[in-house]
C-alpha positions in Angstrom: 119.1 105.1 125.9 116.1 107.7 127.3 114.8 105.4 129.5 114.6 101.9 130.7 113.3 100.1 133.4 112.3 96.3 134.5 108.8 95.6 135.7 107.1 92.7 137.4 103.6 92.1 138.7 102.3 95.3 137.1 105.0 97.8 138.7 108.1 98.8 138.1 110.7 96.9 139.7 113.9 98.5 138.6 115.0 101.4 137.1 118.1 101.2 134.8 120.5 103.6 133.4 122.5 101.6 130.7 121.5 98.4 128.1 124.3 96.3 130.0 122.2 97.3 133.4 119.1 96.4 132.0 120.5 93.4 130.6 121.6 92.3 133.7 118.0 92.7 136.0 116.4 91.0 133.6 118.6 88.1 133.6 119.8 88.0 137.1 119.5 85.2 139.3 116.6 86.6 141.1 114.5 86.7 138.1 110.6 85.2 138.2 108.2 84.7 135.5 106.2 87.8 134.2 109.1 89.9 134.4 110.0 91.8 131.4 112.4 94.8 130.4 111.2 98.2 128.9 114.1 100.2 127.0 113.6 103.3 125.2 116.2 104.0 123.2 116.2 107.7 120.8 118.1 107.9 117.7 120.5 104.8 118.7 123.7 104.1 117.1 125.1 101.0 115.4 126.7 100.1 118.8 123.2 100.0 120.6 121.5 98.4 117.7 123.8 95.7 117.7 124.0 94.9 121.4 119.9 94.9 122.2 120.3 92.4 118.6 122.7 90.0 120.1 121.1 89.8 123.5 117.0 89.7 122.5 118.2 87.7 119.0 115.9 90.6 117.5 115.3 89.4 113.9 117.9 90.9 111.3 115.3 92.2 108.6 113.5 94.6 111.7 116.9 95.6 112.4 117.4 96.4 108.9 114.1 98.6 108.8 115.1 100.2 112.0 118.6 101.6 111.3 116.8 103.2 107.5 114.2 104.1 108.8 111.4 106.0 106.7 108.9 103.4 107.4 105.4 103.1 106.8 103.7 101.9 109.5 103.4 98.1 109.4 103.8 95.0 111.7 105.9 92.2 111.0 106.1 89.1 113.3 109.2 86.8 113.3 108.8 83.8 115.3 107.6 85.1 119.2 108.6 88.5 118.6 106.6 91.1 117.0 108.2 94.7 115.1 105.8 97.4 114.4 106.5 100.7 112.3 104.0 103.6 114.0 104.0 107.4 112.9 102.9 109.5 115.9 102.1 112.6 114.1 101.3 116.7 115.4 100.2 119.2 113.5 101.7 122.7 113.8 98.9 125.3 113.2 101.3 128.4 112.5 102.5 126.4 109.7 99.7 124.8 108.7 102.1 121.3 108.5 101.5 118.0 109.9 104.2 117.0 112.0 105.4 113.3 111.4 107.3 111.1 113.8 108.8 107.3 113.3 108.6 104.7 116.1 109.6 101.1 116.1 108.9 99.2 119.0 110.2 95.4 119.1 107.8 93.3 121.4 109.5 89.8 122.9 107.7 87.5 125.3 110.1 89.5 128.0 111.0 92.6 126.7 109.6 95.7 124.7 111.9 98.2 122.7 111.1 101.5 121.7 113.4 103.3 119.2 112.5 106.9 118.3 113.8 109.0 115.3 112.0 111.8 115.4 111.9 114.5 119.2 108.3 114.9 119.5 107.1 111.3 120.2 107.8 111.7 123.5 106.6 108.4 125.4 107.2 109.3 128.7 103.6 110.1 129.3 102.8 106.4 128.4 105.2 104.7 130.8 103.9 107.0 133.6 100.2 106.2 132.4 100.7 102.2 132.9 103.0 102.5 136.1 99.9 104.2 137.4 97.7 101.3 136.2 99.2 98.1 137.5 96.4 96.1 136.5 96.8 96.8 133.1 100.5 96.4 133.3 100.3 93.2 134.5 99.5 92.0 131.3 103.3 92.2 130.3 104.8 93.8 126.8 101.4 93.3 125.4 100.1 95.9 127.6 102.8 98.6 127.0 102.5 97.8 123.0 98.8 98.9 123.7 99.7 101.6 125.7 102.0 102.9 122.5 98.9 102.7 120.0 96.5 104.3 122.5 99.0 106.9 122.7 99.5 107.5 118.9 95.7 107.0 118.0 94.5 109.9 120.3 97.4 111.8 119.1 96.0 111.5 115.9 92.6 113.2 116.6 94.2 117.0 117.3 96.0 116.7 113.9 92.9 115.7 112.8 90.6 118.7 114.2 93.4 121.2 113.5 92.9 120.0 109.7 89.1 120.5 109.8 89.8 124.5 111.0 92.2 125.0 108.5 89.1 124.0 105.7 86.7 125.5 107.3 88.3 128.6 107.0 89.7 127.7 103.6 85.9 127.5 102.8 85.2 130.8 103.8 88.0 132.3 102.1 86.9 130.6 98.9 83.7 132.1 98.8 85.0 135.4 100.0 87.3 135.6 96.8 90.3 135.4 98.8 93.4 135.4 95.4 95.8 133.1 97.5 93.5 131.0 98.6 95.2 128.2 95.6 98.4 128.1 97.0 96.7 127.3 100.5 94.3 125.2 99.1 97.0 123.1 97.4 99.3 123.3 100.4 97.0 121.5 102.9 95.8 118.8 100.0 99.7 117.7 100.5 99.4 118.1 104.0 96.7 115.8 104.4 98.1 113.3 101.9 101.0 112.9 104.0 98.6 111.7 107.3 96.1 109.9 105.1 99.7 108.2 104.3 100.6 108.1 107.9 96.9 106.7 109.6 95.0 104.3 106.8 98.1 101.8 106.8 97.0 101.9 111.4 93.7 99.8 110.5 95.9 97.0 108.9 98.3 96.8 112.0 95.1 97.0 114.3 93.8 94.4 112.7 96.7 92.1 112.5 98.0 92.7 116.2 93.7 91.8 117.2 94.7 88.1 115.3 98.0 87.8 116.6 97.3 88.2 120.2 97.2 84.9 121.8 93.8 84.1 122.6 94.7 82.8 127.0 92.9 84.1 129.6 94.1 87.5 130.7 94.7 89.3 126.8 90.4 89.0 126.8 90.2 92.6 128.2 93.8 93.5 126.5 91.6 93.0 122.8 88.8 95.1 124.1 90.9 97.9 124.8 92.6 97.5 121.6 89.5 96.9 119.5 88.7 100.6 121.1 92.1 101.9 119.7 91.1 100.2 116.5 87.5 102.2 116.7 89.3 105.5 117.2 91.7 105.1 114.5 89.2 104.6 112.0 87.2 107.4 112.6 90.2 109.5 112.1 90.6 107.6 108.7 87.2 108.3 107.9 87.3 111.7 108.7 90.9 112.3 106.6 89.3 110.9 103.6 86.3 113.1 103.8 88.6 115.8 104.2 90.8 114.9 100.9 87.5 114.5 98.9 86.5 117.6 100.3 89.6 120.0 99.7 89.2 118.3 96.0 85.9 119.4 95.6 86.3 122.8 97.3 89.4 123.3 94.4 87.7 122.8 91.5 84.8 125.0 92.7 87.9 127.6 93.7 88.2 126.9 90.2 85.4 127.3 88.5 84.6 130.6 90.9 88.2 131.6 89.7 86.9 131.5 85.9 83.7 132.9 86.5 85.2 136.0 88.1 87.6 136.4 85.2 84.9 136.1 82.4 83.1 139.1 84.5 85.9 140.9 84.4 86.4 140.2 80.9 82.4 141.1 80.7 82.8 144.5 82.2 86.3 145.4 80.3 84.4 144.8 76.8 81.4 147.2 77.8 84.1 150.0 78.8 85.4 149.6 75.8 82.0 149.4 73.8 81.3 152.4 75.9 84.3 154.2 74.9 84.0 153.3 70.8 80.1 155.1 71.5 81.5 158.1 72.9 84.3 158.7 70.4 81.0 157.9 67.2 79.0 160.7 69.0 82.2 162.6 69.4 83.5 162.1 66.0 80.5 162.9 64.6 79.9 166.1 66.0 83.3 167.0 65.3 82.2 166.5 61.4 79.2 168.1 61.9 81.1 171.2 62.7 83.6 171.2 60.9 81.6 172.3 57.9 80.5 175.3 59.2 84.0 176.3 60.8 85.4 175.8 57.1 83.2 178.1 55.8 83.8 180.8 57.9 87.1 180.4 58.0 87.1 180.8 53.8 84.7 183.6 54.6 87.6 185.0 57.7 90.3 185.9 54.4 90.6 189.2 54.2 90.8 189.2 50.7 90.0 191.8 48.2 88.3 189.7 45.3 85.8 187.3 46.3 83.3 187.0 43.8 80.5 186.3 46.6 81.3 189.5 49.0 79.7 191.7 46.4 76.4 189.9 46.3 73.2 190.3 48.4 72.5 186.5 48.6 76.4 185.4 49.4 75.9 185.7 53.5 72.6 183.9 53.7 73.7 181.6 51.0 76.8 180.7 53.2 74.3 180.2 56.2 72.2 178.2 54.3 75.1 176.0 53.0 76.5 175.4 56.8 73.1 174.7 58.3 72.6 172.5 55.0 75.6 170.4 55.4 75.0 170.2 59.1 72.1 168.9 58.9 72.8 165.7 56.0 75.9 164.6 58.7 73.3 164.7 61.4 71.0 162.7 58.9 73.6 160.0 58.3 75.8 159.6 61.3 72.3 159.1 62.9 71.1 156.5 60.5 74.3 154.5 61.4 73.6 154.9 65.2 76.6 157.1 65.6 74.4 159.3 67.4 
């Protein structure tokens, strides 16, 4: 037990330290209509589970769901007492990771139960909110189980805004042709999933709460400020399903600018390579070219004795005429291919 106190007339009334305490202001002789118990209990055991069971007759099947946990959120009402399944959720920027919490709250016509599972849905902030509004506490359980869903909704909207930085800069990177921007990309889609998961099931317990709250005189201004909650919660829904339609549009055009920066690639590696097969033509070719006359003079180089042509006049220029000759048909035909 994290907290726990008994309330009348809109203020607290008694603070108490144990269920059994609790139990006992509650019930004591001195008790007056309009009275009711808030416990806060975090991460009870069996022991606890079963004592606020036995003395609120909380329904076995919310019981059930409380000690598993790993809820979605829902509401379930058994006879005059309501169970709702909220995820208060935060969203760690560092990380780029939403945060989820799990809190049950048990609503009888005298009592209200919180049971946390997860350290960050601190409520402290909302029981010092309505002790600070007695009007609005006056209104009994009904007014702290508003108090809860206020408090979850606007938690919402920071996860929410911290989600539209991250693809707004996602965006940026996309275009800039950041290479990991995938893995990120892929990363938040399962972030977001997780708190579409968490907020669109909200409307449905908005919705049934706004029918199952009695319809006497003083829950009138109770509805409007939960029709606001409602309001509030479905922009956020709005706003995470444009953001899941979004980060599947910005991946396939990831894609597609993935693609189209490999087939340039692809692009400029063929033309260094056509390049390179031009070069080694034009370099071939007037390798050929003078080969001809290098074999010649190399034949002509021997110092040897009897050579038929060393004795005539017309051998040099006919050796000349016979390099230049060949020369000039390998110029003639490597150039008629293009090699040059």
């Amino acid at each position: 037990m994290v907290g726990g106190a008994v309330y009348a007339d809109g203020r607290r009334e008694r603070s108490c330290e144990s269920l059994e305490q609790a139990y006992h202001q509650l019930r004591s002789a001195e008790s007056r209509p309009g009275r009711f118990a808030w416990i806060g209990l975090y991460r009870p055991d069996d022991a606890e589970i079963r004592s606020a069971r036995e003395e609120f007759g909380l329904h076995s099947l919310a019981v059930e769901d409380t000690v598993d946990a790993h809820q979605r959120p829902k509401l379930d009402r058994y006879d005059d007492m309501l169970f709702l399944v909220l995820r208060p959720a935060r969203y760690d920027d560092e990380q780029e990771s939403v945060e989820l919490g799990e809190l049950h709250v048990f609503v009888g016509p005298d009592f209200v139960i919180t049971v946390r599972h997860a350290e960050k849905s601190d409520l402290t902030p909302v029981r010092q909110r309505l002790e600070n509004e007695p009007d609005l506490l006056r209104y009994g359980p009904d007014a702290v189980l508003y108090g809860l869903l206020d408090r979850v909704v606007d938690d919402l909207l920071p996860v929410e805004r911290g989600l539209q930085n991250d693809l707004d800069e996602i965006e940026s990177e996309v275009f800039g042709g950041e290479p990991a921007v995938s893995r990120r990309i892929y990363g938040l889609s399962r972030e977001v999933i997780e708190f579409q998961r968490a907020t669109r099931p909200l409307l449905d317990v908005l919705d049934a709460l706004d029918a199952t709250v009695e319809h006497h005189e003083g829950d009138v201004e109770l509805r409007r400020h939960l029709r606001d909650v409602r309001d509030h919660a479905a922009q956020v829904v709005e706003r995470v399903e444009s953001h899941r339609q979004l980060l599947s549009n910005i991946l396939s055009v990831n894609a597609s600018l993935l693609s189209q920066r490999q087939n340039e690639q692809a692009t400029r590696m063929t033309e260094t390579s056509l390049r390179q097969n031009e070069d080694m033509k034009r370099i071939s070719s007037w390798a050929a070219i003078l080969f001809t006359p290098t074999l010649v003079a190399t034949v002509y180089g021997m110092n040897f004795t009897h050579m038929p042509e060393l004795d005539q006049p017309w051998g040099y220029p006919m050796a000349l005429v016979a390099m230049l000759l060949v020369g000039v048909v390998l110029y003639g035909v490597f150039h008629r291919r293009g090699w040059l």
